[in-house]
N, C-alpha and C positions, 0 to 999 in steps of 0.2 A: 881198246875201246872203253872209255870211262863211263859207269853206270848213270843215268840220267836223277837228277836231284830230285828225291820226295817231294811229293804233291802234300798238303793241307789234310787230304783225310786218310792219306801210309802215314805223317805226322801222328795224329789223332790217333789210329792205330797202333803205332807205337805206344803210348799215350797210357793206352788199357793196360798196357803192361806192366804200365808205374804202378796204374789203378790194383791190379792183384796184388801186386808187391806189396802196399798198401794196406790193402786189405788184409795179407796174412800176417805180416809184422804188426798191426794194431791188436791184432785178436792175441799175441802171446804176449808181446810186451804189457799189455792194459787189462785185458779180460784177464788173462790166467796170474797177470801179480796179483789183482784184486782177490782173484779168487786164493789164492794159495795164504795171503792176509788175513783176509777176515773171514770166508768160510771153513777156511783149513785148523786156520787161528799161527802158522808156522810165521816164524818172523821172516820180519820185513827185508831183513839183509838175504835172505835165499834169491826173491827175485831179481835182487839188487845184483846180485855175484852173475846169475843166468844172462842178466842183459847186458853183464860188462864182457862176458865170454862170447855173448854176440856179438860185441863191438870187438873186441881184442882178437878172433878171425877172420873180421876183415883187410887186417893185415896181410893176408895171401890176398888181396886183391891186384896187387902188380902179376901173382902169380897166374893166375885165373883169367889175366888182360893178356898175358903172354902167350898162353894156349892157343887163344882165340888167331892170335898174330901169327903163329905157328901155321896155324890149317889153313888161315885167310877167309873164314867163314865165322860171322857172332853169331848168327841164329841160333846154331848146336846148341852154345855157350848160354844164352839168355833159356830156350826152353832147358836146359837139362839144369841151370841153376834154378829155375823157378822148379822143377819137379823136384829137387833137394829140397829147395825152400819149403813146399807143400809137403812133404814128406815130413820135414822138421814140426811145420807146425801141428801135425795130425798128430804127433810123434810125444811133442808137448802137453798136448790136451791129454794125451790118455795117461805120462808121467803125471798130469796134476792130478788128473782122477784117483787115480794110483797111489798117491802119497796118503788119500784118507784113508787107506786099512792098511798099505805098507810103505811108510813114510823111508825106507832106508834105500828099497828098490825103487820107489818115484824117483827119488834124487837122483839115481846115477842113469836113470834113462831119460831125465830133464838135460842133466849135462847132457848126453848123447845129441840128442833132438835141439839144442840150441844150439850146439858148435854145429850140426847141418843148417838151420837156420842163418847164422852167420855166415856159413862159406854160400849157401844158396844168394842170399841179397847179394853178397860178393861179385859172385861171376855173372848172376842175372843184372844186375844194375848197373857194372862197369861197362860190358858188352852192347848195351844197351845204349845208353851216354857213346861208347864210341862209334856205333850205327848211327845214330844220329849227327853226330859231328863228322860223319863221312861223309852223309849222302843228304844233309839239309846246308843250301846256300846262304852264305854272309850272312845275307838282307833278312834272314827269316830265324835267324838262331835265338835271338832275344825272345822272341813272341813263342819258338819251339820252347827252348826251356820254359818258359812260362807254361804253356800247356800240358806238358808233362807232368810238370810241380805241382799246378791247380789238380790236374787229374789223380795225382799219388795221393794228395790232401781227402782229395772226392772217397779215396777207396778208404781211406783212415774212416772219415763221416758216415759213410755208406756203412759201412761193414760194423762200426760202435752201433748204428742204430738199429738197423736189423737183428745183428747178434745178440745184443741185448734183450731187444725185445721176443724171443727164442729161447734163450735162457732163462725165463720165467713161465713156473717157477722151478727154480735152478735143481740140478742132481748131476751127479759124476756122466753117466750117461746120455744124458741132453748135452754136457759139455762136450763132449766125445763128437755127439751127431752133428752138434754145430760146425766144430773144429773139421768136422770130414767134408763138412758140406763147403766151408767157403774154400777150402785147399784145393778140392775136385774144381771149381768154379775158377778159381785163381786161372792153374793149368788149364785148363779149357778155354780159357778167354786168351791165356801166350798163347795157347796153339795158334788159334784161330787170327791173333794180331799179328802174327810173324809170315803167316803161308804166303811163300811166295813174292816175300818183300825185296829180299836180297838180292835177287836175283843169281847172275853166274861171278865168279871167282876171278880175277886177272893174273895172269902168268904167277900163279901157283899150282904144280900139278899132283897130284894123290901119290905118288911115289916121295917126291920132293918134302910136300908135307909129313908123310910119316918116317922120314929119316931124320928132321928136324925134329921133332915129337920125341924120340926114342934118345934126345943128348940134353940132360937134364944140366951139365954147364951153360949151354946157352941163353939159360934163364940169368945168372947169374951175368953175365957177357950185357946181357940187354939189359940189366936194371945198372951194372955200373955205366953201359952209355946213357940210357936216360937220366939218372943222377948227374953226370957228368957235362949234360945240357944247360945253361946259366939259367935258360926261361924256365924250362922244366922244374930246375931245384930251386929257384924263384917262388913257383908257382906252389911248388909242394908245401914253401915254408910260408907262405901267404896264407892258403887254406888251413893248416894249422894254426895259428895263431888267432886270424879271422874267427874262424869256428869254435877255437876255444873263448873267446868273447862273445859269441852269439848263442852259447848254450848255455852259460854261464849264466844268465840270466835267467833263464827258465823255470827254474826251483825255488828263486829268493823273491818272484816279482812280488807274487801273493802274500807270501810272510809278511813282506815289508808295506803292504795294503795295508793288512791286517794291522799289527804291533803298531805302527807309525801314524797311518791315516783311520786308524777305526773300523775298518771295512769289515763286515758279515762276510762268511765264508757265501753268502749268495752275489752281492757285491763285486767278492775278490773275482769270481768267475764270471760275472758280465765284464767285470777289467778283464780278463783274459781273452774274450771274445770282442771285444774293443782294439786289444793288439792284434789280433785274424785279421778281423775286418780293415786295419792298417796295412799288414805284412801283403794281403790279398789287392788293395789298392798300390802299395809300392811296385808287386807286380807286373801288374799293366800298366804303369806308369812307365818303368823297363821296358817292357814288350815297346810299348810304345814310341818311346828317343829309340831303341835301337832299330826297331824298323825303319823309323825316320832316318836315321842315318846311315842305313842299309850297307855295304861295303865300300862306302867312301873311303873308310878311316878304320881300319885291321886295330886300329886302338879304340874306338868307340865304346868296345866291351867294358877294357880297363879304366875308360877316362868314367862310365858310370858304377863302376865299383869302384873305384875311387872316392867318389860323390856319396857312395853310399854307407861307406865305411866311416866317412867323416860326419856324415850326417848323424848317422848312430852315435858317434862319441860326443855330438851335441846333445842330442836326447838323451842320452845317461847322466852327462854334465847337469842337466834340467832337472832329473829324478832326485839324483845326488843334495842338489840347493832345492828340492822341494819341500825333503825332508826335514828341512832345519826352518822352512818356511811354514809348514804346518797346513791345516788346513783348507787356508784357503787358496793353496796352489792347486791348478786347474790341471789334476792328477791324470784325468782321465785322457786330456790334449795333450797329455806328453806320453803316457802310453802311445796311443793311437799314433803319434808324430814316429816313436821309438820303432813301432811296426812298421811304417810308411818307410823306415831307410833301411831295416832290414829286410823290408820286401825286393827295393831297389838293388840292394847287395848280393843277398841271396842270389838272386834271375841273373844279375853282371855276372856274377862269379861265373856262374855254371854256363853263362856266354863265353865267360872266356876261356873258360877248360873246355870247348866244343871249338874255338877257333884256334886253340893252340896245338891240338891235340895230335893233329898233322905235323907240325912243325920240328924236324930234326933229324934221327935218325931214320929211314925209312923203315916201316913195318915194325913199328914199334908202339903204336898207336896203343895198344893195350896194355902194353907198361905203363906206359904213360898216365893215362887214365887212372887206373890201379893204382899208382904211385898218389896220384893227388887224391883219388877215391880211400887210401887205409889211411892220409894226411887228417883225412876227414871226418872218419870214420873214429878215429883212436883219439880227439880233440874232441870231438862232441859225446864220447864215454868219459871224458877226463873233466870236460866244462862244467856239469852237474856236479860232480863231487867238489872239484874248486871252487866253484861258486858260495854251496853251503857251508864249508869248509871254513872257506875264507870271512864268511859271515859270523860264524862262531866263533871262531881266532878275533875278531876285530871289535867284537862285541865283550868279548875276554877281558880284551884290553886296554880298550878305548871305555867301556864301562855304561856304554850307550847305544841302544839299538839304534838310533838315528845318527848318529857319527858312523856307526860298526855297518851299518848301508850304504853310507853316502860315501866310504873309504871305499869298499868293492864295487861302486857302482863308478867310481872313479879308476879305479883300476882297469878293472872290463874298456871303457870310454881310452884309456892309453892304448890298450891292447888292439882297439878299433885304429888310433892313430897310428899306431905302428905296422897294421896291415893296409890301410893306405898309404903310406909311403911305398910300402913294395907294390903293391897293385900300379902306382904310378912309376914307379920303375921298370914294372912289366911293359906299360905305355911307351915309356922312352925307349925302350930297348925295342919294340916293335918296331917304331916309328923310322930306329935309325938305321935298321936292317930291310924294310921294305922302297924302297923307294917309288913317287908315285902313289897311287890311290885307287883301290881296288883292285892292284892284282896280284898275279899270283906267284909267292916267292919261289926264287928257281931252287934254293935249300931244299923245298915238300913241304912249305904250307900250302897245303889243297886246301879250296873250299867248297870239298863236297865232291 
């Protein structure tokens, strides 16, 4: 008996559980660099290393997708990652507090608390992503991802402005009480998004699953078959490359406000919230076509990431000749354009890792996921450093802030093109395997 498809507010539900993730990942990544910066005074490279170790174990994400596949239950998987997760960050706060009077013990229980930090997003946001792509139909996965994404945004928002405003004025101890309050908050809001969503289990039975559990080769078994899948490792090398273009960006917009166009550091940060307010209409723009096209077309995901990947590599083309155009390129409408096709991209993508996610070997679903999830995860900790990286190298040797941008913002824009070509390869390869429109392939793409 097949579990009947999430309803709009178990979607929403789900939803809350981006919103905690959200929430605790903003408060260590933002709150506590800042703080370990310029209240601590320690350098800048400390939180730098903490947050690449949070992205660098998310590579057990295939592992973590695998367990779940094992017992045939996420829930466990998402509350017991989000209580790591919570753990981690309460765990952080008291390392940073710690570093003021013993800066050598901070450190090594920072490390501690972010490698749980990292494996917690791991296995709560894989799991999570592949609940959703089980149990939400075709027609509603563009507008689910959107709401999820809006909602994780909401818990970043949510949580900088309260906790901020709490942390004044600031002491090791109020950071501490903070850090315990939104962590307890986080878990509390999984608990209560998960009760009783899943519902029962399909012919997996408690004996079955814990003999499977106890043979740690078969992890290994199930990532060479999903590697092994063309869409699958398609898809993995899509989200890498993708994501390494769309993070890349992030660190240099500003600078290149600034240095280039003039911009006051108050300026550069209304441009920044001019690309939100794009990325958040691209969105529902997604939401949008893909409703509209609701499970006619198993490619409709790909044919709008597609769109969106190439759109983005106009908009950088744009930033790129804006640069040498000066100021009266109309900076702010290629921003906001720049947001408008990564919002579009973004929402595609994570449609199409929710309609593919089914697709191959049976009960593999959390490999899978996992695979595209550490894709993702390890390209958007690589794209920040490339980015400025490649700015200084370019700037080295070109001899010219405005050539040393418009070279990486040209770069980034190929990198765009090259991930639409595969995203439309993922389209053709769908299209040629499912025959028909709207249903459902006899290989195990479920939808839902």
């Amino acid at each position: 008996m097949t579990a009947r498809p999430l309803g709009w507010i178990e979607i929403a539900r789900l939803g809350l559980v981006q919103t905690a993730l959200g929430a605790v990942v903003v408060l260590t990544t933002s709150t506590l660099n800042r703080v370990m910066v310029v209240e601590l005074a320690l350098p800048a490279v400390l939180p730098g290393l903490l947050v690449a170790l949070h992205y660098g174990l998310q590579l057990l994400r295939p592992r973590l997708g695998h367990g779940s596949d094992v017992g045939g239950r996420r829930t466990p998987w998402i509350v017991g990652g989000m209580a790591t997760l919570a753990l981690g960050g309460l765990g952080a706060a008291v390392a940073t507090a710690w570093m003021a009077t013993n800066p050598a013990a901070g450190i090594v229980l920072a490390i501690a608390a972010f490698g749980l930090i990292g494996i917690g997003v791991g296995a709560s946001g894989t799991n999570l992503l592949v609940l959703l792509a089980k149990r939400v139909d075709a027609g509603r996965r563009a507008a689910a991802a959107t709401l999820v994404w809006v909602m994780m945004m909401a818990g970043f928002v949510i949580t900088a402005s309260v906790a901020g405003h709490l942390l004044d004025p600031f002491s090791p101890i109020r950071l501490v009480t903070v850090a315990a309050a939104v962590a307890g908050v986080a878990l509390a809001v999984t608990l209560l998004a998960v009760w009783n969503i899943e519902g029962p289990v399909e012919g997996t039975s408690p004996g079955a699953a814990a003999a499977a559990a106890t043979a740690p080769p078969a992890f290994f078994l199930a990532l060479r078959q999903v590697w092994g899948e063309p869409q699958a490792r398609r898809l993995a090398i899509f989200v890498f490359v993708s994501m390494l273009a769309y993070s890349a960006q992030e660190l240099i917009l500003d600078p290149f406000a600034g240095i280039v166009f003039g911009y006051s550091p108050g300026q550069s940060t209304k441009l920044s919230g001019v690309q939100h307010a794009g990325v958040l209409l691209g969105m529902l723009m997604a939401a949008l076509a893909g409703s509209a096209m609701g499970g006619r077309r198993l490619g409709s995901m790909r044919a709008l990431t597609t769109a969106g990947c190439l759109a983005s590599a106009l908009a950088l083309c744009g930033l790129a000749m804006g640069g040498f155009v000066g100021p009266t390129w109309p900076l702010r409408q290629s921003v906001f354009c720049l947001g408008v096709a990564n919002g579009v991209y973004a929402v595609a993508a994570i449609g199409s890792m929710m309609g593919l996610v089914g697709s191959g070997t049976e009960r593999r679903e959390g490999v899978r996921m996992g695979l595209w999830g550490a894709a993702q995860a390890v390209a958007f900790g690589l794209g920040g450093l490339a980015g400025t990286l490649s700015s200084d190298l370019a700037r080295y040797f070109l001899g010219s802030p405005t050539s040393a941008y418009a070279a990486v913002f040209t770069g980034e824009a190929f990198l765009f093109v090259v991930a639409g070509g595969l995203a439309a390869r993922l389209s053709t390869a769908d299209q040629a395997e499912v025959p028909g429109a709207g249903g459902r392939h006899a290989a195990g793409l479920r939808q839902g």
